[in-house]
C-alpha positions in Angstrom: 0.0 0.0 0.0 1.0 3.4 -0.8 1.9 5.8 1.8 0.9 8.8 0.5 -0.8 11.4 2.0 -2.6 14.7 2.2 -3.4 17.0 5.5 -6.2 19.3 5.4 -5.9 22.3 7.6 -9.1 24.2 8.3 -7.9 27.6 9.7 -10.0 30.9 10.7 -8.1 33.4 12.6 -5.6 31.3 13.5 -2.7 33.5 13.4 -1.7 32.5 17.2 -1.9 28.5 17.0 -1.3 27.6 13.3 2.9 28.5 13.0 3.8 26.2 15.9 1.0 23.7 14.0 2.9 23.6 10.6 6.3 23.5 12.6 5.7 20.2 13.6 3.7 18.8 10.7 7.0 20.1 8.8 8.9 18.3 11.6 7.1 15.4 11.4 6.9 14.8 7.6 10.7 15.7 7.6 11.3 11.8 9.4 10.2 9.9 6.1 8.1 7.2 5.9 5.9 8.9 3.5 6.2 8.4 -0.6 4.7 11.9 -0.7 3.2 14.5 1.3 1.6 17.4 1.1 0.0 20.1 4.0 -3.0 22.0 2.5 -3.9 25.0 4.6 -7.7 26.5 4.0 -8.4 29.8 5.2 -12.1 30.1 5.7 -11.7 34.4 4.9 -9.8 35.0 8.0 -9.4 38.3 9.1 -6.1 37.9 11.1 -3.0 37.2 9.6 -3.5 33.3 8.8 -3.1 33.8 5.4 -0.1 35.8 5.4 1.4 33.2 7.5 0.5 30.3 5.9 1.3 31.7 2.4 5.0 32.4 4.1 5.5 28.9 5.1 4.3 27.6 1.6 7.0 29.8 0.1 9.6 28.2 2.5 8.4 24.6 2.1 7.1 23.5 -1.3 4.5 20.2 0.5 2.5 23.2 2.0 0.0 24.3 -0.4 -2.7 27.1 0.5 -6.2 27.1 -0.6 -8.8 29.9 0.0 -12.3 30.1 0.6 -14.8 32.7 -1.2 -15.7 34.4 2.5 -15.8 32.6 5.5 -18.1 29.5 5.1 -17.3 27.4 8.0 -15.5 24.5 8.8 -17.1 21.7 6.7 -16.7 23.8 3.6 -13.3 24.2 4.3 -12.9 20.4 4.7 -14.5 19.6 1.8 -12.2 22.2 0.1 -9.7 20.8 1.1 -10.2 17.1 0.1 -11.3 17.6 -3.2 -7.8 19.3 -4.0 -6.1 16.7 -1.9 -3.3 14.5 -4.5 -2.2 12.0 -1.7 -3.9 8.5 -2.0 -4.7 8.9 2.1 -5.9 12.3 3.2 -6.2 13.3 6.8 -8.2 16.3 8.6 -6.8 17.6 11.8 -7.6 21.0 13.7 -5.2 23.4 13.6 -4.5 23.4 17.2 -2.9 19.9 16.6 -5.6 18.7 19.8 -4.5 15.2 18.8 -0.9 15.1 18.3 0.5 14.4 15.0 1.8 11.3 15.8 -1.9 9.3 16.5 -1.6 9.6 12.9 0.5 6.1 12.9 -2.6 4.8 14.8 -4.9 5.2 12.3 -2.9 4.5 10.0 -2.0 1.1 11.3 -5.6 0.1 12.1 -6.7 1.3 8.8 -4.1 -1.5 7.4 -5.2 -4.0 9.5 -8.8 -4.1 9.2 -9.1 -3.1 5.8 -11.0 0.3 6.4 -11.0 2.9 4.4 -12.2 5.9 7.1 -10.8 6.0 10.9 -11.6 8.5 12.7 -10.0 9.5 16.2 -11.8 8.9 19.2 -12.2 10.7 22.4 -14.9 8.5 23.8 -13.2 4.8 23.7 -10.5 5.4 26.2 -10.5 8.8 28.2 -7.2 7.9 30.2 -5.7 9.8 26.6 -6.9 12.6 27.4 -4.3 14.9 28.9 -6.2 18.2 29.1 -10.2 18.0 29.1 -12.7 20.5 28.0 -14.6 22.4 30.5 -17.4 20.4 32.7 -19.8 22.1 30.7 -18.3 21.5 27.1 -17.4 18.2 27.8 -20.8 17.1 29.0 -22.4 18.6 26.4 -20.5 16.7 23.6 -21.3 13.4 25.1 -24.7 14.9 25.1 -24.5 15.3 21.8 -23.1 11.9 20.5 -26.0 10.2 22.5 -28.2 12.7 20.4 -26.3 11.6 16.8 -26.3 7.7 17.7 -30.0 8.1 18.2 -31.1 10.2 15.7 -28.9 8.9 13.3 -28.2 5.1 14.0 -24.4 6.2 13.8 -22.3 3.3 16.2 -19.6 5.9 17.0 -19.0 7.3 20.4 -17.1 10.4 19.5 -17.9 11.9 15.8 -16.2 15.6 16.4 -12.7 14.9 17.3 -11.2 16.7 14.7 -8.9 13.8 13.7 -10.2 11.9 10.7 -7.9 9.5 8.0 -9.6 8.2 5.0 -9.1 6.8 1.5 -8.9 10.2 -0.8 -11.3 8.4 -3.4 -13.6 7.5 -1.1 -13.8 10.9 0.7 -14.4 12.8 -2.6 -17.3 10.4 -3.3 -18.4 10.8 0.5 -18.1 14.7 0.3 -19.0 15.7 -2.9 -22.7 14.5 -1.6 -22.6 16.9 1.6 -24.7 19.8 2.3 -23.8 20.7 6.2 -20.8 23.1 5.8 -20.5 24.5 9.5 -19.7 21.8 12.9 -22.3 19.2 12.5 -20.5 18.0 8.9 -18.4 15.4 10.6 -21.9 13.7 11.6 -23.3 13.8 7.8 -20.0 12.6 6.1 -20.1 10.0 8.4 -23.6 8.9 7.8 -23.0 9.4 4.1 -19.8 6.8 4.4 -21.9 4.3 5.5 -24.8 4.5 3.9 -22.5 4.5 0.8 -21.1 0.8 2.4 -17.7 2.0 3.5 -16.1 0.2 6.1 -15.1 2.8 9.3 -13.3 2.3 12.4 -13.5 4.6 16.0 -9.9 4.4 17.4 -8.4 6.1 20.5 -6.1 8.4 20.2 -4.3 10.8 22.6 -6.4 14.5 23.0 -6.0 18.0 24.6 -8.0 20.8 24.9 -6.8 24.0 23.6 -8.0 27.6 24.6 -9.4 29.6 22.2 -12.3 27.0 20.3 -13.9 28.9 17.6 -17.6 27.0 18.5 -19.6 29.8 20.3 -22.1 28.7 22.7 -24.6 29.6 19.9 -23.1 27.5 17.6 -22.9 24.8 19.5 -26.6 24.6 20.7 -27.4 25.0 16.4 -24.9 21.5 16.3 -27.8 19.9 18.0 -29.6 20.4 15.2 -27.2 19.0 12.6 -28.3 15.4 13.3 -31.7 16.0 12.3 -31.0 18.1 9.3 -28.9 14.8 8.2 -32.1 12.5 8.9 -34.2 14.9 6.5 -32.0 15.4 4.1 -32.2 11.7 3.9 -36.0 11.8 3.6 -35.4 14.4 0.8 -33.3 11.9 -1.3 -29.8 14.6 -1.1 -27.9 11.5 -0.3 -28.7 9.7 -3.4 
């Protein structure tokens, strides 16, 4: 199997968080192991200095590529952006905190190869003795609030659908995306429900977490994710999935 891959960034206002982000990426890629490699960095119309910095580190290092959004259109847009330029066989979508180091990449990786899957996503929920830093009571509560709410609604297995780590086969998340509609927080919940309605074969694995100050989900924002789940189910109703 090929080891080639692509890393989708989505960034808004991330002028703080994303150098010390593509630093290690860069650090990481820099040990081999990969046939090729590529860091695409999405700004969803930031209005800090996350472009300027990304675009700088693109013209230092030629596997960074930048992509921009028309305006700022929210984190499952940006994903989607991202993946349908991707040109590594593997691509992989990570925060731009780095929440879950880099390295839990090799995890999914390696259980991807040894079941045959062609989507892993990272999980908070299977072990949380990985968690070094937790969300506040509130936050954290809510989210398995929330995952209750999507397997539910939704019939999803999963235990942890927003941890912003996700590997999957590039073909397979082109088909997968180019069939979503959500484009803020709730997308992780409809790509997932699209994968495997579509009969792709995903795995939940565990992989090391932390929180980072300065989340970009308002409280607002975060009550509308609530909603996400049953947009998916009507959408289905509607036929969009087809």
């Amino acid at each position: 199997m090929t080891r080639s891959l692509s890393i989708v960034i989505p960034a808004y206002n991330e002028e703080r968080r994303l150098p010390a982000t593509l630093d290690r990426l860069l650090c990481y890629l820099s040990r081999g192991g990969w046939e090729f490699a590529e860091v695409l960095v999405v700004d969803d119309g930031s209005r800090d200095q996350t472009l300027r910095i990304a675009e700088d580190f693109a013209a230092r290092a030629p596997s960074i590529r930048v992509l921009r959004n028309p305006g700022n259109r929210g984190k499952g847009y940006s994903v989607r952006h991202g993946i349908l330029e991707a040109k590594g066989e593997w691509a992989l979508f990570t925060d731009a905190d780095l929440s879950s180091p880099i390295g839990e990449l090799e995890k999914l990786w390696s259980a991807a190869q040894e079941s045959g899957a062609q989507v892993a996503i990272g999980s908070r929920a299977l072990d949380r003795s990985l968690i070094g830093v937790h969300q506040p009571l509130l936050r954290e509560s809510a989210g398995k609030l929330f995952n209750l709410a999507v397997r539910v609604i939704t019939g999803l297995p999963f235990h942890d659908t927003q941890c912003g780590f996700k590997l999957c086969e590039t073909r397979v998340a082109r088909d997968v995306f180019s069939r979503q509609h959500l484009e803020r927080f709730g997308f992780d919940v409809e790509v997932l429900f699209i994968a495997r309605r579509r009969g792709y074969h995903i795995i939940e694995v565990p992989v090391k977490w932390n929180d980072v100050a300065g989340t970009k989900v308002s409280t607002l924002g975060g009550l509308s994710a609530f909603l996400d789940p049953l947009r998916v189910r009507l959408n289905q109703f509607r036929g969009k999935y087809r």
